[in-house]
N, C-alpha and C positions, 0 to 999 in steps of 0.2 A: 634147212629142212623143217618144213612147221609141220605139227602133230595134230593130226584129226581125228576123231570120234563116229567113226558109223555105225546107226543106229540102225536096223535092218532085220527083222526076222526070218528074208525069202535068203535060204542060203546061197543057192548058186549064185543071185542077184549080187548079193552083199559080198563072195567072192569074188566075180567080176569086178565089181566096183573098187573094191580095195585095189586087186591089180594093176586096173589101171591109173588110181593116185599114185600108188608105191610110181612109176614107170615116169611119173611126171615130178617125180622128187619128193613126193610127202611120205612120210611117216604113216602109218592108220590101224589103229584098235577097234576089233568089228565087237558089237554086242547084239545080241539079238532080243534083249527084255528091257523096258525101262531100270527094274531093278538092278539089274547088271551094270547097266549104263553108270546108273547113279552112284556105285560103288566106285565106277571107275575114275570118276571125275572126283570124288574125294579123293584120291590115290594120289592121280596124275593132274600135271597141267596141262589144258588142250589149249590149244588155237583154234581151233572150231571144232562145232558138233554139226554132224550131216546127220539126219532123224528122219525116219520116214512117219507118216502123219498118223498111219495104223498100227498098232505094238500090241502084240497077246495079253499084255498086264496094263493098257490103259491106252492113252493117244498121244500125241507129240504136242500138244498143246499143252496139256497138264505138265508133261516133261518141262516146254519150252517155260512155264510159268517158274518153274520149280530150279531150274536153270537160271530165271534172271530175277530168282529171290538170293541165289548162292553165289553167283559169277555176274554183275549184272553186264562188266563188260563182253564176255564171250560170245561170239558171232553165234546166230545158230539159223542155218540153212532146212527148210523141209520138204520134204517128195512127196508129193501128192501125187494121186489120179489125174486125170483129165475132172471127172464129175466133182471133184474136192477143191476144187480150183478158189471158191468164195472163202470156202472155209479158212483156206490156206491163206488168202488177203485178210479175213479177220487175225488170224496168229500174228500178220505182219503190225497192227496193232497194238499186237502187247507183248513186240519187242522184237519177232524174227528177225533176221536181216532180209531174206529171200527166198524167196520155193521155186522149185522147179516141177514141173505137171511129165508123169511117165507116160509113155516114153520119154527121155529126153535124148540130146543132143552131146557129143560129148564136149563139144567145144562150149556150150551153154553150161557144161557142168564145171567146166574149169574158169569159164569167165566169174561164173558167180563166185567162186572160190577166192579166187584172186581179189574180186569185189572186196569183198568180205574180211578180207584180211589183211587188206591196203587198208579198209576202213577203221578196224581193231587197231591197225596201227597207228591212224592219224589220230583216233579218239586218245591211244595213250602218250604219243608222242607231244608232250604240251614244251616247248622251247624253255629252257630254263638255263643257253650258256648266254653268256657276257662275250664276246667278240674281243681277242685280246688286242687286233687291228683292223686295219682297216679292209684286209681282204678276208670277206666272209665266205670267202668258197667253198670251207669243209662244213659252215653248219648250213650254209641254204643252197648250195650247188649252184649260186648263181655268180655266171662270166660276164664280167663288164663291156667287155670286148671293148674295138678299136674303130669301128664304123661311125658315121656320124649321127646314123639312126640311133645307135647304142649306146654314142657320147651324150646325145640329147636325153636319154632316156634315166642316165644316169646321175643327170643332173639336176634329174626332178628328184629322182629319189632323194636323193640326197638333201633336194631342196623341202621337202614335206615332213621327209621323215623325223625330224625332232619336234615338229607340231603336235598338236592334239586334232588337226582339222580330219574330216571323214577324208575319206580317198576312194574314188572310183576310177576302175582299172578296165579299160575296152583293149580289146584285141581279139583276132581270129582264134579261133579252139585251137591248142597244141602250142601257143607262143611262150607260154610260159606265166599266166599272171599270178599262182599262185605262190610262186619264187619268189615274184617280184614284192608282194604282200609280204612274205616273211621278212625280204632282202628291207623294207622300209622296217617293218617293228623291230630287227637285229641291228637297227641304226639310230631306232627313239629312244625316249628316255624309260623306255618301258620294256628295254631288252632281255632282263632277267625275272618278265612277268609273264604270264600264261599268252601261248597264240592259238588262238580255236579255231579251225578251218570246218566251214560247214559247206556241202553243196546242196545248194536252195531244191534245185532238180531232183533229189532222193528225197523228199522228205513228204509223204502222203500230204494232201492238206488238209485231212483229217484230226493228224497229230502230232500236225504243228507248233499249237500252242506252248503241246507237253516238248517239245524238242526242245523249243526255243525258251521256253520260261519255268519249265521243269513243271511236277506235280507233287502232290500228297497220296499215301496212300490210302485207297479205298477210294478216290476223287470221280474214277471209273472202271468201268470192265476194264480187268485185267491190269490195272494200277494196285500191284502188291506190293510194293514200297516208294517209299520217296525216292525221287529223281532227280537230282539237279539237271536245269535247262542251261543249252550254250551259252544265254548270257552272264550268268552264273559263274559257271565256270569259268570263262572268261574274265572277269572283274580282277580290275585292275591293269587288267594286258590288255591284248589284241583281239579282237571278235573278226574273224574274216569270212563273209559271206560270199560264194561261188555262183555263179551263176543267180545271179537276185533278181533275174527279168522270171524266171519261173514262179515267182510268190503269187499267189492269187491275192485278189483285191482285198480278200478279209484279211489276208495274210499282211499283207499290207498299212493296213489300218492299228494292226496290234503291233509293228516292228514301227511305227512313226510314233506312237503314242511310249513303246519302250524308250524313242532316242529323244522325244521330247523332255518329257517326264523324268528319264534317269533311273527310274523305278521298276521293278517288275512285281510282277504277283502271279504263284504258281498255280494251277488249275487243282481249284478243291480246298485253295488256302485264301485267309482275311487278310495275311501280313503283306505287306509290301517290305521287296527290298530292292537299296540302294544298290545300285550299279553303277562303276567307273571303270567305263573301257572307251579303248581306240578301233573305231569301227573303220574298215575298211570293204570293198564291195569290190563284182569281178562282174561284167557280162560278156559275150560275142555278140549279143543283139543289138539294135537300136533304141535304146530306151525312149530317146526324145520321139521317132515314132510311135513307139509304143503309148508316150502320155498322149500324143496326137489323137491316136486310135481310140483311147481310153480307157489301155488294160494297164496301166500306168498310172499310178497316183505323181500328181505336180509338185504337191508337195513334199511325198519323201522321194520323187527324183532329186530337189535341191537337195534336198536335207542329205543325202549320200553324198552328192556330185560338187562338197565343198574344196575338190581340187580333183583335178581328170588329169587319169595317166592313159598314151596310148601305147599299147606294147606294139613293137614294129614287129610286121610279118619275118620268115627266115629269108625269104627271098631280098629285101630291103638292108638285109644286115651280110651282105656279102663279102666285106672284108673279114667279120667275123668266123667263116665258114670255117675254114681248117681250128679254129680252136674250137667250137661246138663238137664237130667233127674229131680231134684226138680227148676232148674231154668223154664223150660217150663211148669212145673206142676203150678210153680207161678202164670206163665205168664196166664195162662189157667182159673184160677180161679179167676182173676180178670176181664178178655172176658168175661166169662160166668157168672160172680156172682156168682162162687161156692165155696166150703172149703173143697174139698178133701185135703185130708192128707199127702197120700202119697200109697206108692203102695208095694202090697203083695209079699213075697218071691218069688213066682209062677210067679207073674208076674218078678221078677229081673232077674230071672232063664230065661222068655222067650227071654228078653232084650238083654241079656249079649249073648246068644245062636244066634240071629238073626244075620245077615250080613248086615244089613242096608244099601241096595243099593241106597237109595237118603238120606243117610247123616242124618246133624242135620234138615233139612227141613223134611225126615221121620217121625225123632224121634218129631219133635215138630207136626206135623200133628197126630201122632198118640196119642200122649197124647192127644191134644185137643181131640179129640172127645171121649178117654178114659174119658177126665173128664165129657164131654158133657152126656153120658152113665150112669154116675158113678149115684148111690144112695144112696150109702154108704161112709162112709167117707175113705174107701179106695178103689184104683184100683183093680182090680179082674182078672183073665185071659177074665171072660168070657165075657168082652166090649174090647177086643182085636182084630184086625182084625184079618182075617182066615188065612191070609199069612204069619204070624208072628208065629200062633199057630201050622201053617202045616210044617211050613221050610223049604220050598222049595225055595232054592235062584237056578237063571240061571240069564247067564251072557245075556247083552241085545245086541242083533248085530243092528246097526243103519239103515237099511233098512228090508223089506219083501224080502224073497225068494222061500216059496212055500204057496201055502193055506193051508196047513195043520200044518204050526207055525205062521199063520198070530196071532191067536188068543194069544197066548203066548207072542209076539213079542209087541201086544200090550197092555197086562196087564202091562208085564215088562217095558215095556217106560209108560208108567202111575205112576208105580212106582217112577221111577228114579228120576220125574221131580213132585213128590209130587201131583201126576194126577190134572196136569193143563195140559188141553185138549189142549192152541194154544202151549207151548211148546212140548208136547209128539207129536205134529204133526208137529214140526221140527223136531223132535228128528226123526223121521220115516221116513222124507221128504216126506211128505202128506198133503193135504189140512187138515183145521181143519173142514170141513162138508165132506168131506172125513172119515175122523177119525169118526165121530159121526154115519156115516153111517155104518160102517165097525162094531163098535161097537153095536148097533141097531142090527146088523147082527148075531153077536157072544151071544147076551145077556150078553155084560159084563155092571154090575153097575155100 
């Protein structure tokens, strides 16, 4: 149960809202004044602050500064207006994680949540065991399996992983690459040093610099203390970039000059410092198109791509299936407090038949909530979603092109990215209140 902070002066608003966190499993302390707020968080530990951007005693920016002079890691989410929308993107600058524009969505209220607190998590979670053998399954979750796709795959890892060479990691969304990154640094000789996991995709290009190479304080608006940058932190260990086909060109330019060099230098500072990390990288796209096209530098594609792993889709790893399969069933039943079993012929029948266009993130999403369902001690078809039971797979094209597939266009990107609403709205290149509208529109659940 994680503990939230809502900040809210409209009473009924901020009761409702509590309500329905408490109903989703969180904890939440409402305040209705900064001052108050601020009391509380000296008190207590939060897992996040939800702030709305207008407060009787000041505005959620001042808060939000004042918050990441005191807690720097603390996620802090803010509500704006519809007309506060800009304002709300500069907050995201000096430090928010997210805003949400009122009305909102409640599904949009709990995705950002979850966002938010999966990321608190990854920021502090920096790898620090030693592997007492050779199966690493409790500290990276990842199954070697038995297929040939999954023998090959593990034989790179194993074959890279005590190098210093970079590593780049292709595979479809939901295959699992960021396992596989951990699964190579818990194999190097660097297993008891920091692993930083970044996704390129969140990080404005804005304030990049300050993510990646950290800053000084006063360096600029809303830089009220120093910062260390990922690569920073990282030193020494692993630096693992997500999705690195999202870096714009300047972004670019400053991450090839980091790996040449070895050097960084933080925004607002003269010193340069020495960095020694194991850089590994992760996309779903085509890079070598990408240099083709020319939103792709040539030369830090090499400079990454000094050894390519490809993760196989779940469909390619089909002997694998029933162990993914009772591994997430595991995992599912100790989230939920439950003891299902295991699952009906009917249902392996529908498994093995589907195409699993978002991967093991699918298959793990759809057990959960199969367990979640479940009443009996085994799975059944009928807590199965209707996608699965109808089999209708279509391939997902990355943009709209008439109204009459919009609505297709965006079940299937729902799909792919395990319908998390701000990714399915890259994946569209649509705003994500965009997406919620469009959605609202179509009647999709």
């Amino acid at each position: 149960m994680k503990h939230i902070l809502l900040v809210e002066d409209d009473i009924a608003f901020s009761e409702m809202l509590k309500h329905f966190l408490e109903r989703h499993q969180h904890k939440v302390d409402v305040c209705y004044t900064i001052q108050n707020a601020s009391s509380h968080i000296k008190k207590q530990k939060y897992d996040l602050v939800f702030t709305d951007l207008r407060l009787p005693d000041g505005d959620g920016i001042a808060f939000l500064r004042d918050i990441k002079l005191e807690i720097p890691q603390l996620p802090v989410v803010l509500m704006t207006s519809y007309a506060e929308v800009s304002t709300a993107v500069q907050a995201m600058k000096q430090g928010a994680f997210d805003y949400i524009s009122k009305p909102f969505n409640p599904s949009e209220v709990l995705e950002v949540i979850n966002n938010a607190l999966i990321e608190k998590k990854t920021e502090i979670a920096i790898t620090t065991e030693t592997p007492k053998n050779n199966n690493t399954h409790s500290n990276t979750e990842f199954i070697e399996g038995i297929s040939a796709a999954s023998k090959a795959l593990n034989d790179y890892i194993k074959l890279v992983a005590p190098t210093n060479m970079s590593v780049l990691i292709n595979g479809e969304s939901g295959t699992g690459k960021e396992v596989v990154a951990k699964s190579i640094h818990l194999k190097s000789s660097r297993t008891d040093r920091p692993f930083v996991a970044v996704d390129c995709g969140a990080i404005p290009k804005e304030i990049a610099s300050s993510e990646f190479f950290g800053h000084k304080k006063g360096s600029f608006t809303g830089a009220t203390e120093d910062k260390i940058g990922h690569f920073e932190a990282a030193n020494t260990g692993t630096l693992f970039l997500d999705e690195v086909g999202n870096l714009t060109y300047e972004n670019q330019i400053q991450l090839l000059r980091a790996l040449q060099e070895r050097k960084i230098k933080p925004v607002g500072s003269n010193n340069e410092i020495n960095v020694d990390i194991r850089l590994i990288t992760a996309t779903n796209e085509d890079l070598l198109l990408a240099v083709e096209n020319g939103d792709f530098r040539e030369d830090l594609y090499h400079r990454l791509n000094e050894f390519s792993i490809k993760v196989p889709n779940l469909k390619d790893r089909n002997d694998d299936f029933i162990l993914y399969a009772d591994f997430f069933l595991n995992n599912a039943n100790k989230q939920l407090n439950k003891s299902v079993v295991g699952f009906s012929k009917e249902v392996l029948s529908v498994f093995q038949n589907y195409q699993w266009p978002g991967n093991l993130r699918e298959l793990s999403n759809v057990i959960k909530r199969a367990t979640l369902l479940t009443t009996t001690e085994i799975i059944d078809v009928d807590v199965l979603p209707n996608e699965l039971t109808q089999n209708k797979n279509q391939s997902i094209p990355n943009k709209f092109s008439t109204k009459e597939n919009e609505k297709s266009l965006i079940i299937n990107a729902l799909k792919e990215v395990g319908n998390n609403k701000t990714h399915a709205a890259k994946l569209l290149n649509i705003t994500r209140k965009t997406l919620y509208n469009k959605m609202k529109e179509y009647e999709i659940n």
